[in-house]
C-alpha positions in Angstrom: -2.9 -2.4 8.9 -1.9 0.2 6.5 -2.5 3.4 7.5 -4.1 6.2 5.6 -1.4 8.7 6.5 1.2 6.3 6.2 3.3 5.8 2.9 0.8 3.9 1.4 -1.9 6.2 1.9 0.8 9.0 0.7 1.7 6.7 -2.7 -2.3 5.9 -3.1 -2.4 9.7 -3.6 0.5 10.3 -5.5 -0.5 7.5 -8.0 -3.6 8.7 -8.5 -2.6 11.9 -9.1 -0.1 10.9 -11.7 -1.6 8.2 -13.2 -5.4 8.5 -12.5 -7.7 6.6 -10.4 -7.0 3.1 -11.0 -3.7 2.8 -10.3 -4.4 4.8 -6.8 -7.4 2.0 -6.4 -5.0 -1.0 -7.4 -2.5 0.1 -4.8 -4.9 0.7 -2.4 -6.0 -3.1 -3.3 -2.1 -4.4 -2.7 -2.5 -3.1 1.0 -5.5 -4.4 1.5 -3.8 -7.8 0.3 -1.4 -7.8 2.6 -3.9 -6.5 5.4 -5.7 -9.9 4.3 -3.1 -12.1 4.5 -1.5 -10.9 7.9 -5.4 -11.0 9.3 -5.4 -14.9 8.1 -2.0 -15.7 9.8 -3.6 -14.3 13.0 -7.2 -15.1 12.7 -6.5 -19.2 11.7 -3.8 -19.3 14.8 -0.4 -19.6 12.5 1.7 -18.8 15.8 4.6 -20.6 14.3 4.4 -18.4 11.4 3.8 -15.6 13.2 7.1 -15.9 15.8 8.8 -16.7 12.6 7.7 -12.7 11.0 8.0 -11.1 14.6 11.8 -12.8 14.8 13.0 -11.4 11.5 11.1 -8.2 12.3 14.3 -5.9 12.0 15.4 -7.5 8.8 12.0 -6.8 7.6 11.8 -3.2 9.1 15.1 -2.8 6.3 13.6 -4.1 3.7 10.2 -1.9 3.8 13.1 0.8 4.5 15.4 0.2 1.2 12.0 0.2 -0.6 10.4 3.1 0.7 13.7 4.6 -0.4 13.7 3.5 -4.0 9.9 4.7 -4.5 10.4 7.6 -2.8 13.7 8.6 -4.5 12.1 7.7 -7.8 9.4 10.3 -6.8 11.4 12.8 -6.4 13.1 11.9 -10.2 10.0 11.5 -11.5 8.6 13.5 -14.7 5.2 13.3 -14.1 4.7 15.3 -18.0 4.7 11.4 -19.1 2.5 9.3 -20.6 1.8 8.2 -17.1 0.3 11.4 -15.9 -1.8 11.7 -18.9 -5.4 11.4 -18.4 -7.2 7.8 -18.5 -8.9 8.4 -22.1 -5.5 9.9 -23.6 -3.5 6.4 -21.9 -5.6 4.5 -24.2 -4.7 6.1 -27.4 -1.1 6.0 -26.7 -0.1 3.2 -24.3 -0.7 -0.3 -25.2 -3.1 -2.1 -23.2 -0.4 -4.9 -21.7 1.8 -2.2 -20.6 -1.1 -0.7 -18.2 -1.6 -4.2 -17.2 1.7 -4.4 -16.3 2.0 -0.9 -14.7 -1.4 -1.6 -12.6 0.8 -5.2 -11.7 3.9 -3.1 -10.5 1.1 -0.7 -8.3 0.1 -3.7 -6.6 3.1 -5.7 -6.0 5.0 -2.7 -4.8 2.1 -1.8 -1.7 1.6 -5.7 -1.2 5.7 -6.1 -0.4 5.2 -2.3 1.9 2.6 -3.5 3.7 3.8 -7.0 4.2 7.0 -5.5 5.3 5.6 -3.8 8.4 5.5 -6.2 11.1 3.9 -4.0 13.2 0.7 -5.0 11.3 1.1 -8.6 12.5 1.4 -7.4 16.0 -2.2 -5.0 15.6 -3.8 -8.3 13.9 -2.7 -10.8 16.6 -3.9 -8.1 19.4 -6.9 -7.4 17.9 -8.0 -10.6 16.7 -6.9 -12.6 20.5 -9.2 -9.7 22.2 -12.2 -11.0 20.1 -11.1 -14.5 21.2 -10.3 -15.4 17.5 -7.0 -17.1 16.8 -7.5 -19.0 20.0 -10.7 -20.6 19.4 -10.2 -22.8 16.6 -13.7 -21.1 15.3 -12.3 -21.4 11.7 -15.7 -19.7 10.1 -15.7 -16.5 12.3 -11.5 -16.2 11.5 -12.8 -16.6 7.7 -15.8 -14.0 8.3 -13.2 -11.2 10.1 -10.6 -11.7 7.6 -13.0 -10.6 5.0 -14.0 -7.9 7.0 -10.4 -6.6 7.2 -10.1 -6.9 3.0 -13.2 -5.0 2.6 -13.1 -2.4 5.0 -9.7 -1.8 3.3 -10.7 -2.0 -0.3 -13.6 0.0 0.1 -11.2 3.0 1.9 -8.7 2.7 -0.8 -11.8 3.3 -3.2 -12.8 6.1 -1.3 -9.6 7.6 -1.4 -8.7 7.4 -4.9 -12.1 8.6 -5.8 -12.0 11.7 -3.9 -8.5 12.5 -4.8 -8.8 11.5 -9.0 -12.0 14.6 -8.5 -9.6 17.2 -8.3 -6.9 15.8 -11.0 -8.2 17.3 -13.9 -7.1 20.7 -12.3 -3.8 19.6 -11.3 -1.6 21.1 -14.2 2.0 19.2 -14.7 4.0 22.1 -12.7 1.8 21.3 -9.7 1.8 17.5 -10.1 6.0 18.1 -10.3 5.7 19.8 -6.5 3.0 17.0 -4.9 5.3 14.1 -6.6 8.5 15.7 -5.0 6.6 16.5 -1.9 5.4 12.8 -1.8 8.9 11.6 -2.7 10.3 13.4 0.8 7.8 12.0 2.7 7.9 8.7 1.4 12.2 9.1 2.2 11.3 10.0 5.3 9.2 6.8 6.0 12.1 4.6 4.4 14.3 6.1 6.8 12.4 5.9 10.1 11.7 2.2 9.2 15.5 1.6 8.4 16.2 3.1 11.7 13.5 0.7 13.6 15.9 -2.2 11.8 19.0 -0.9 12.9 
């Protein structure tokens, strides 16, 4: 599951920031996606698939690593005086509406793949779910009901979040939002890194 301190949670309130609520929301959404999906694979029984994720672990510990890299590195690059960190009503006027789409895309693809790549999260579902004796049963319904759960307890956090954080954008000014991006950037680096080392 992804955490809220985790570099998710971190680039939920980076993107926000930066590029108003929506795109915080929609990232938020790509982690709850993956949450989702890993609660399926343990809540319908998929043990096959399951060994198969848990035996490639450390290759996908580096590739949530290289990632976390990228996004953090290009945090710490970032000019967040662009059109990007302009408010919602200015984005309209100046950026066309497929190139949002497309933005919003990128925001969700990129936590989806994170959050995907953290095996650990298969582990905390198969755990979780076996304790409620789900998985095991065969009770497809209450697997279906749980999984659910899992999405909208997630979405409705990442709302929360992005919410609370877009409140106090409009008195962000660009030299501020230059320190949180580069601040965000570290810690995102430093995520990248632990997980590359947890590969290794």
């Amino acid at each position: 599951m992804a955490a809220p301190v985790g570099p998710i949670g971190v680039l939920c309130i980076q993107r926000t920031l930066s590029k108003g609520r929506r795109s915080g929301f929609v990232s938020g959404l790509g982690a709850a996606s993956a949450d989702a999906v890993y609660g399926a694979i343990a809540g319908f029984g998929l043990a096959a698939l399951s060994s198969v994720l848990l035996g490639h672990r450390n290759a996908i510990a580096l590739a949530g690593g290289a990632i976390l890299l990228y996004i953090g590195v290009q945090s710490i690059r970032g000019d967040p005086a662009s059109v990007e960190s302009a408010p919602a009503t200015e984005q309209s006027a100046v950026a066309p509406l497929d190139s949002n789409a497309r933005s919003l895309a990128a925001d969700f693809g990129s936590t989806f793949l994170l959050t995907l790549t953290n095996p650990v999260t298969i582990l905390a579902f198969v755990g979780i779910f076996a304790g409620l004796g789900v998985g095991v049963s065969g009770d497809y319904l209450a697997a279906a009901v749980l999984v659910a759960g899992v999405f909208a307890g997630s979405a409705l956090w990442w709302f929360v979040l992005s919410a609370a954080v877009d409140r106090v954008r409009e008195r962000v000014t660009p030299a501020v939002l230059r320190r949180v991006n580069q601040l965000a950037g570290v810690v995102i680096v430093g995520f990248g890194a632990a997980a590359l080392w947890s590969g290794l």
